[in-house]
DSSP file (Angstrom, degrees, kcal/mol; ACC not computed):
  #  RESIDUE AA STRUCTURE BP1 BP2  ACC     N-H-->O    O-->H-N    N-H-->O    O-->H-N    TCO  KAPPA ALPHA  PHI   PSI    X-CA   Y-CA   Z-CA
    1    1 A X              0   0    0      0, 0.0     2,-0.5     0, 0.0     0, 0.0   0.000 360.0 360.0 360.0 137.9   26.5  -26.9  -27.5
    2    2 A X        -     0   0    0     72,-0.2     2,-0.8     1,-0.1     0, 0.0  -0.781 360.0-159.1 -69.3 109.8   23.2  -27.5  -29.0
    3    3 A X        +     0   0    0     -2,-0.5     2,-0.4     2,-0.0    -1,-0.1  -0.889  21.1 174.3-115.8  60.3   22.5  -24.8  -32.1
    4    4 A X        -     0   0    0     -2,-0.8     2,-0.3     2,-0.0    70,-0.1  -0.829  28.2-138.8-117.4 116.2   18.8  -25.0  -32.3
    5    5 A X        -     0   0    0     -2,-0.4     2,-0.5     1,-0.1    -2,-0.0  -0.698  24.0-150.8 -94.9 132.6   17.6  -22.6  -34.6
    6    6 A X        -     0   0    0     -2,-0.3     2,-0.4    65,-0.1     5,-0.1  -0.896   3.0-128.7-125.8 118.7   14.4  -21.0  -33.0
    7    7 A X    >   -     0   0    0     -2,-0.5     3,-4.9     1,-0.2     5,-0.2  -0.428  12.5-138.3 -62.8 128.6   11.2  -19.4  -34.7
    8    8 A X  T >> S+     0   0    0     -2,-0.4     4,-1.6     1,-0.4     3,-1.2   0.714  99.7  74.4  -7.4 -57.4   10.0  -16.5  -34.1
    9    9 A X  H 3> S+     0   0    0      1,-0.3     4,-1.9     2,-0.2    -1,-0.4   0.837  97.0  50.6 -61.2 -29.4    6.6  -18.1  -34.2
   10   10 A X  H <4 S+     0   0    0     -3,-4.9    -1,-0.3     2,-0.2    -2,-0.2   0.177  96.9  58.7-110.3  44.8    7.2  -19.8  -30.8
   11   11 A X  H <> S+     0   0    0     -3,-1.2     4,-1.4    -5,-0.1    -1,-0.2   0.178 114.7  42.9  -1.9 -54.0    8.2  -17.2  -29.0
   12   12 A X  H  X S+     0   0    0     -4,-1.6     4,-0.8    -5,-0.2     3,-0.5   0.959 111.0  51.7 -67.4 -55.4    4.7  -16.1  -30.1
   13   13 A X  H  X S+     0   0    0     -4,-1.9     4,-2.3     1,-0.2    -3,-0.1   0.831 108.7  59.4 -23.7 -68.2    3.1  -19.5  -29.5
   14   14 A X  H  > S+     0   0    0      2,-0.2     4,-0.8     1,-0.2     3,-0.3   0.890 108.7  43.0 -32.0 -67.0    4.8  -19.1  -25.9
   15   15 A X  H  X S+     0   0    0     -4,-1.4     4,-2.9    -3,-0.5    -2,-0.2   0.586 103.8  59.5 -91.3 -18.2    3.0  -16.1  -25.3
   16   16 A X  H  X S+     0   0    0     -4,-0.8     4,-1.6     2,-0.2    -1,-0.3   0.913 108.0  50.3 -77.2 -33.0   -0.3  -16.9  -26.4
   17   17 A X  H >< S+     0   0    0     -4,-2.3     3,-1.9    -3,-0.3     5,-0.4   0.886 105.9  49.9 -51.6-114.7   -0.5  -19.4  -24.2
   18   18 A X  H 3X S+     0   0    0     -4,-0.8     4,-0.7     1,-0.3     3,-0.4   0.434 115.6  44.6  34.2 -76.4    0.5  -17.6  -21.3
   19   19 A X  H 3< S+     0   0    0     -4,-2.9    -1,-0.3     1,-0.2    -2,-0.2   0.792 109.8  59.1 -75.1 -25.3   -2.1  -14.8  -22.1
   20   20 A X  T <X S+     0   0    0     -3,-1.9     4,-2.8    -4,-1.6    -1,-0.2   0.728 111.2  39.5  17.4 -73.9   -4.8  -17.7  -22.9
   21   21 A X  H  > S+     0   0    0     -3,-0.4     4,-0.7    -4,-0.2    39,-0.2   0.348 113.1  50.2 -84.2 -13.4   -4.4  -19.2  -19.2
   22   22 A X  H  X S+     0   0    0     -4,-0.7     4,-0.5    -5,-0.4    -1,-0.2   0.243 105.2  69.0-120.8  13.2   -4.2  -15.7  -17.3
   23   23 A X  H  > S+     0   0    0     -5,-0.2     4,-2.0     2,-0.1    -2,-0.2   0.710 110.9  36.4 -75.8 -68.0   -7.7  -15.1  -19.7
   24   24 A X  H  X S+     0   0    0     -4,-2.8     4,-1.5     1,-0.2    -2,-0.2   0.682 106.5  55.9 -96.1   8.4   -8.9  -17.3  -17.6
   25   25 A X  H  X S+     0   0    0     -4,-0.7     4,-1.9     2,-0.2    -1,-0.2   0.957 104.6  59.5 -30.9 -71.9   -7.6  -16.8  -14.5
   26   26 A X  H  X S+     0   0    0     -4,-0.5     4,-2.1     1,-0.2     5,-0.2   0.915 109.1  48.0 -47.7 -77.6   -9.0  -13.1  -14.8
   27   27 A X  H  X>S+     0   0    0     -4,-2.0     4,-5.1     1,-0.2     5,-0.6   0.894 110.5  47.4 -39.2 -59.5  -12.7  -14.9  -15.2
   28   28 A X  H  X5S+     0   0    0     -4,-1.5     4,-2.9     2,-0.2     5,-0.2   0.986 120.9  37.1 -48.2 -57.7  -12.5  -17.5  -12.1
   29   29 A X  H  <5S+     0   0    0     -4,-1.9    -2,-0.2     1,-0.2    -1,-0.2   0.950 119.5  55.8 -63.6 -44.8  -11.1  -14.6   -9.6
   30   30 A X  H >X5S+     0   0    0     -4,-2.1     4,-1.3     1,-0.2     3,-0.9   0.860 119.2  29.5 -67.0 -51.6  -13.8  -12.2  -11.8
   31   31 A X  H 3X5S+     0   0    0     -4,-5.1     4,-3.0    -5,-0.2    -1,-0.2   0.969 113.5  58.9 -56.5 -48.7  -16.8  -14.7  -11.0
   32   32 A X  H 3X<S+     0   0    0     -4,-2.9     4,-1.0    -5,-0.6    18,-0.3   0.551 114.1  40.6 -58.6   3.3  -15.5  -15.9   -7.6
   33   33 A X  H <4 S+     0   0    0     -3,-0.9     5,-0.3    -5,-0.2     4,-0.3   0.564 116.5  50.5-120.9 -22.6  -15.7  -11.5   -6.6
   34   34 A X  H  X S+     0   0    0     -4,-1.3     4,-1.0    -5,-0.2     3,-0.4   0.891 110.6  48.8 -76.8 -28.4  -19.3  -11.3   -8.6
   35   35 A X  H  X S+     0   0    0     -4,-3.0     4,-3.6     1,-0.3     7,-0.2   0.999 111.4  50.6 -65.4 -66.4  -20.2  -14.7   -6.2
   36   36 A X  H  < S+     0   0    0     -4,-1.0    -1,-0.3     1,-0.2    -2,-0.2   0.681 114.7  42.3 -54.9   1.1  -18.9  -12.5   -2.8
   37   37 A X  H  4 S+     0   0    0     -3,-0.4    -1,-0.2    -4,-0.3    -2,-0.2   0.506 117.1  47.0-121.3 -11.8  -21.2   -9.2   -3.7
   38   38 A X  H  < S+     0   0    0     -4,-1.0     2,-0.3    -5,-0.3    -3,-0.2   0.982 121.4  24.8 -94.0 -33.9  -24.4  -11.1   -4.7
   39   39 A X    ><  -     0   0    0     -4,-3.6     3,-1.0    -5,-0.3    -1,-0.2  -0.936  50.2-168.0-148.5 122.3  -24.6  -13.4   -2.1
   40   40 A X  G >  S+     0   0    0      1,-0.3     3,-0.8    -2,-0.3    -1,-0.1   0.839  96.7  59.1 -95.6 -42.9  -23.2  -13.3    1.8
   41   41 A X  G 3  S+     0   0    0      1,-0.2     2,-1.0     2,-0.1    -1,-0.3   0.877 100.8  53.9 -72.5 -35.0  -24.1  -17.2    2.3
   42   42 A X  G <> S+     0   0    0     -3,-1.0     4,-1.1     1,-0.2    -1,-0.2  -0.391  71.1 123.1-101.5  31.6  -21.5  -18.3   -0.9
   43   43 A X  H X> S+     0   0    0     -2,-1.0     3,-0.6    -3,-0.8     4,-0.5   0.899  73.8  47.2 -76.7 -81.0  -18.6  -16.2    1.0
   44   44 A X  H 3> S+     0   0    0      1,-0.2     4,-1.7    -3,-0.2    -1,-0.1   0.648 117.3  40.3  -2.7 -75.1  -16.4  -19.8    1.0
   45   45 A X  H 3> S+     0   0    0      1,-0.2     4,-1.3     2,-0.2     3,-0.4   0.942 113.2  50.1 -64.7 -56.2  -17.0  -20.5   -2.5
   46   46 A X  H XX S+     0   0    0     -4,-1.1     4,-2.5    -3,-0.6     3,-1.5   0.883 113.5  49.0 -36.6 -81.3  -16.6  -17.1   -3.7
   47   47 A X  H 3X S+     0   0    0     -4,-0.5     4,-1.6     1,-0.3    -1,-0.2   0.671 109.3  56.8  -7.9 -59.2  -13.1  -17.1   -1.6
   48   48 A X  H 3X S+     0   0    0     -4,-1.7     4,-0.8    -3,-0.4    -1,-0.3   0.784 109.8  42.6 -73.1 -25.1  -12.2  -20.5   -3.3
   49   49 A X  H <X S+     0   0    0     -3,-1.5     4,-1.5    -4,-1.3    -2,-0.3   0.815 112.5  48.7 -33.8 -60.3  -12.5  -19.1   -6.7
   50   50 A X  H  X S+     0   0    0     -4,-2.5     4,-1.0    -5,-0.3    -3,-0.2   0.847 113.6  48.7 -82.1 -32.0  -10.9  -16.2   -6.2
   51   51 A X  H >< S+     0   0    0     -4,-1.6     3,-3.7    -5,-0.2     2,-2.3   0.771 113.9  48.7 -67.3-117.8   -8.2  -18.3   -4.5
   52   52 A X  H 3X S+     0   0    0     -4,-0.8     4,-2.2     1,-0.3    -2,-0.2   0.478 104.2  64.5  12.9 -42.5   -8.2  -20.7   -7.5
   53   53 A X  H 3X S+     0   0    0     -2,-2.3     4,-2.6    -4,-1.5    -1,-0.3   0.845 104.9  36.8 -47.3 -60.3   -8.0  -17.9   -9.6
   54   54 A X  H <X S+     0   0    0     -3,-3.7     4,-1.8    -4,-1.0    -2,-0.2   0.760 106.5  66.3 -93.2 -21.2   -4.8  -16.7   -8.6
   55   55 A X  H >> S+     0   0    0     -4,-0.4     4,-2.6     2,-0.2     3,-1.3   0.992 111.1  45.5 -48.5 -61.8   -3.4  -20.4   -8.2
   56   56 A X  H 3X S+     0   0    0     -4,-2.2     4,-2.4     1,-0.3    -2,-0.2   0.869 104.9  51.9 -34.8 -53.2   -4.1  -20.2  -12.2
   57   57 A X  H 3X S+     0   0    0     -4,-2.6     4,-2.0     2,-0.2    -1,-0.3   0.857 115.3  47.6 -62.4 -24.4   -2.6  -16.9  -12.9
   58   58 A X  H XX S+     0   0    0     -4,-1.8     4,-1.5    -3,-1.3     3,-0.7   0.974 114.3  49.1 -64.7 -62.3    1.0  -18.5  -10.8
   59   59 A X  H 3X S+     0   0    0     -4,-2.6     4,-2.0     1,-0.3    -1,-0.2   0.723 106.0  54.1 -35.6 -44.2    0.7  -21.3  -12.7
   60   60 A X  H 3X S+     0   0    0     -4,-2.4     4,-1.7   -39,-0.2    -1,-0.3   0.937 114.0  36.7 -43.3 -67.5    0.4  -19.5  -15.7
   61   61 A X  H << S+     0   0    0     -4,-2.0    -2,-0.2    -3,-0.7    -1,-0.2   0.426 114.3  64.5 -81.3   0.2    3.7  -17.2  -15.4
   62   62 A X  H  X S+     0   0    0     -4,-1.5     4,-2.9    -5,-0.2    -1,-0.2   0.864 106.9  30.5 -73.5 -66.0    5.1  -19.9  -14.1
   63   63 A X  H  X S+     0   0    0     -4,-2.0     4,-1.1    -5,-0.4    -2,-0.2   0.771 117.2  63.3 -71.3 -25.5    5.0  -22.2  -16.8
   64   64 A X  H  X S+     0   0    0     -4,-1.7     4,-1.1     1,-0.2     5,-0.4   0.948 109.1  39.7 -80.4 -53.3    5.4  -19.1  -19.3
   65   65 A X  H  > S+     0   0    0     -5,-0.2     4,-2.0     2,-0.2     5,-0.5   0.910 108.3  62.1 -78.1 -17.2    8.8  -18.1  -18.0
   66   66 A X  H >X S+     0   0    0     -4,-2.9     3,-2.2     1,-0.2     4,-1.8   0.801 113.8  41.4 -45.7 -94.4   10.1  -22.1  -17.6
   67   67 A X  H 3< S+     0   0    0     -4,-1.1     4,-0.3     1,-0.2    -1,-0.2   0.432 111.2  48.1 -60.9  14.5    9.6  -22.2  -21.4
   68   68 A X  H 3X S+     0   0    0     -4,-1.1     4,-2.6     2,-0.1    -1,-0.2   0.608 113.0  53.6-107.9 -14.5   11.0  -18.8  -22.6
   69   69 A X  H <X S+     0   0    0     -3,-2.2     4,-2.1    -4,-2.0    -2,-0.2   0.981 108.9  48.2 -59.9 -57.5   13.9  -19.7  -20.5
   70   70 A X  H  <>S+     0   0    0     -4,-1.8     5,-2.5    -5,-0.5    -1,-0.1   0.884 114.8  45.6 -34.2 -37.9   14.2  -23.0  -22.3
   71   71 A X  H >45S+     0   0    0     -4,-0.3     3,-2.7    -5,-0.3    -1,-0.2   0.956 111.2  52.7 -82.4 -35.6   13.9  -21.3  -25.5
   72   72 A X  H 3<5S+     0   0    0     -4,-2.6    -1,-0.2     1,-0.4    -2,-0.2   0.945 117.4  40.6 -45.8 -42.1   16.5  -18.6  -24.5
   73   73 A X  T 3<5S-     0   0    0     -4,-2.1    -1,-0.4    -5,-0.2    -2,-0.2  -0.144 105.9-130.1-101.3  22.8   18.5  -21.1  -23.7
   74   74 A X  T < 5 +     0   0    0     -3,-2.7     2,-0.4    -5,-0.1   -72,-0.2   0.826  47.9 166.3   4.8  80.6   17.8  -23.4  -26.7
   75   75 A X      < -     0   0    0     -5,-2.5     2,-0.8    -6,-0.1    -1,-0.1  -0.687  40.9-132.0 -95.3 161.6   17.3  -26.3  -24.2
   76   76 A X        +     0   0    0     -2,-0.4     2,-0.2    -3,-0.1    -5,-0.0  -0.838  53.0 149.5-110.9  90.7   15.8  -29.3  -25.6
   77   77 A X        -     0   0    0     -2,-0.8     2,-0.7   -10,-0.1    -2,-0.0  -0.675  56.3 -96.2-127.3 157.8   13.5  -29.6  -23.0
   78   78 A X        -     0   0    0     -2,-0.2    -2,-0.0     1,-0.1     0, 0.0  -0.841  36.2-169.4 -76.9 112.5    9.7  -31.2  -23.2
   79   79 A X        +     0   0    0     -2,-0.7   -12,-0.2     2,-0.0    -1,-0.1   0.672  55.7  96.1 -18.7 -54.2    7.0  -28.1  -23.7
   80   80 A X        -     0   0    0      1,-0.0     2,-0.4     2,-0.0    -2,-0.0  -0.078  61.7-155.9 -95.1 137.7    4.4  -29.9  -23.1
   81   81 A X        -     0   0    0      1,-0.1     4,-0.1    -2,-0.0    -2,-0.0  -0.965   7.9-179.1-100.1 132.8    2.2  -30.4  -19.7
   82   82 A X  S  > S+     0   0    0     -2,-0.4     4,-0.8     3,-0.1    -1,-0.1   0.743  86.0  28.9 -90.8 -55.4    0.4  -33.6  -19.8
   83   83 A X  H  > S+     0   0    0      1,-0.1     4,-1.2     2,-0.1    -2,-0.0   0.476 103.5  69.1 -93.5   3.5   -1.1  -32.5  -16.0
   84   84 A X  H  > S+     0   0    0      2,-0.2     4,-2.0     3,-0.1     5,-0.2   0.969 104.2  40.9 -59.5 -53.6   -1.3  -28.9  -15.7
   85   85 A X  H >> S+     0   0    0      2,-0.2     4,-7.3     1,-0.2     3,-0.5   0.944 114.8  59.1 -64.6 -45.8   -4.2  -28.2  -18.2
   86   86 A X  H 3X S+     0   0    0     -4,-0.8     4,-1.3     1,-0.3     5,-0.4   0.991 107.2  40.3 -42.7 -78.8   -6.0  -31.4  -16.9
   87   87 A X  H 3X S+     0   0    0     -4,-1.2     4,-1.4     1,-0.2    -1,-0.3   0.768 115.5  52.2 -66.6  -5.0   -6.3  -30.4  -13.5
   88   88 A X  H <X S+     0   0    0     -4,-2.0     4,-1.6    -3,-0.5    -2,-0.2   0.707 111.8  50.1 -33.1 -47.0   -7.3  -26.5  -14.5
   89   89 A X  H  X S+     0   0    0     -4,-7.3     4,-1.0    -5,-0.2    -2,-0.2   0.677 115.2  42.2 -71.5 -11.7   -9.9  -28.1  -16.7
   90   90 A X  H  X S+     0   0    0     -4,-1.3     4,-2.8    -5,-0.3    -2,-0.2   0.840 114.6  51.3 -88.2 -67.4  -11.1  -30.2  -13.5
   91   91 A X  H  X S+     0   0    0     -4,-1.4     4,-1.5    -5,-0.4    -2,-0.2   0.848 110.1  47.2 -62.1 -45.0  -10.8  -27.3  -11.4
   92   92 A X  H  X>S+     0   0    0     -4,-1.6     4,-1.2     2,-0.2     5,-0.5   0.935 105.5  59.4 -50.7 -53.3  -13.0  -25.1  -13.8
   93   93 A X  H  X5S+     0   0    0     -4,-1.0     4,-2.9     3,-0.2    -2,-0.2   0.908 114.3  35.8 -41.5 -64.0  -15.7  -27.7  -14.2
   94   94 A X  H  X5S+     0   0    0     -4,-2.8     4,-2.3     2,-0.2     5,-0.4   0.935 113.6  55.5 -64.0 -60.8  -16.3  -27.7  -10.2
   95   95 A X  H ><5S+     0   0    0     -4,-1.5     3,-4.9     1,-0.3     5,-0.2   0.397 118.0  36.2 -21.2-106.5  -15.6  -23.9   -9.9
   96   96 A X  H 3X5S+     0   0    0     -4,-1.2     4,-0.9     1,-0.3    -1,-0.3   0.693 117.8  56.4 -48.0 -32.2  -18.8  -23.4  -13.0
   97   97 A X  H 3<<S+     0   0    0     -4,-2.9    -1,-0.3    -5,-0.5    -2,-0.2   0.789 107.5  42.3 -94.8   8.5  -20.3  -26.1  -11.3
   98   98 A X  T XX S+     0   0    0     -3,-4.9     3,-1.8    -4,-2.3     4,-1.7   0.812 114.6  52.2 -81.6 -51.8  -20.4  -24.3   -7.6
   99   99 A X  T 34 S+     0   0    0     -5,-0.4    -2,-0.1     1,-0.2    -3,-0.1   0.724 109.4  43.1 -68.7 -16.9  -21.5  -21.1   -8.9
  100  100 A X  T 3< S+     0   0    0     -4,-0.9    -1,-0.2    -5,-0.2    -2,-0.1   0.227 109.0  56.6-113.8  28.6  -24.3  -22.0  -10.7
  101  101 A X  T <4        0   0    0     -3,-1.8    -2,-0.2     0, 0.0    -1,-0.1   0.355 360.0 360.0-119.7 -29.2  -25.4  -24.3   -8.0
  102  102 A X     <        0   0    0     -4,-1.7    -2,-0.2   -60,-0.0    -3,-0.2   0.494 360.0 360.0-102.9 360.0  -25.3  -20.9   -5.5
């Protein structure tokens, strides 16, 4: 059995993250419900953002309890996403670049 002495500081790390990615969750679903009350024609888009939104926030607690199981479990597992953040950062552009085109 692997004996992987774990800081404190990721645990912390862990969780910053976590709150980080469900910061901005809150904002997509928070524009995508300012998008449905200002304007009746942007219902879709509004709808997708808010949908998007909440894709994030799974994604988020998703990824947050993977790695604090790994750490419970002193796995030596990879941390790291290479493709999460990429497509969230993808997905943000068009989102900010649908609402401020409606």
């Amino acid at each position: 059995m692997n004996h992987i002495k774990i800081e404190p500081k990721t645990y912390f790390a862990n969780e910053r993250t976590y709150l980080q990615w469900f910061n901005a969750a809150t904002f997509v679903v928070s524009a995508g419900i300012a998008i449905l009350e200002i304007s009746s024609k942007a219902m879709r888009i509004g709808i997708i953002m808010i949908t998007f939104g909440f894709l994030m926030a799974l994604y988020a607690v998703l990824i947050y309890y993977y790695r604090l199981w790994g750490l419970y479990h002193r796995k030596s597992q990879i941390y790291y996403d290479p493709i999460g953040p990429i497509l969230m950062t993808i997905g943000l552009i068009l989102a900010a670049i649908v609402s401020f085109t409606y």
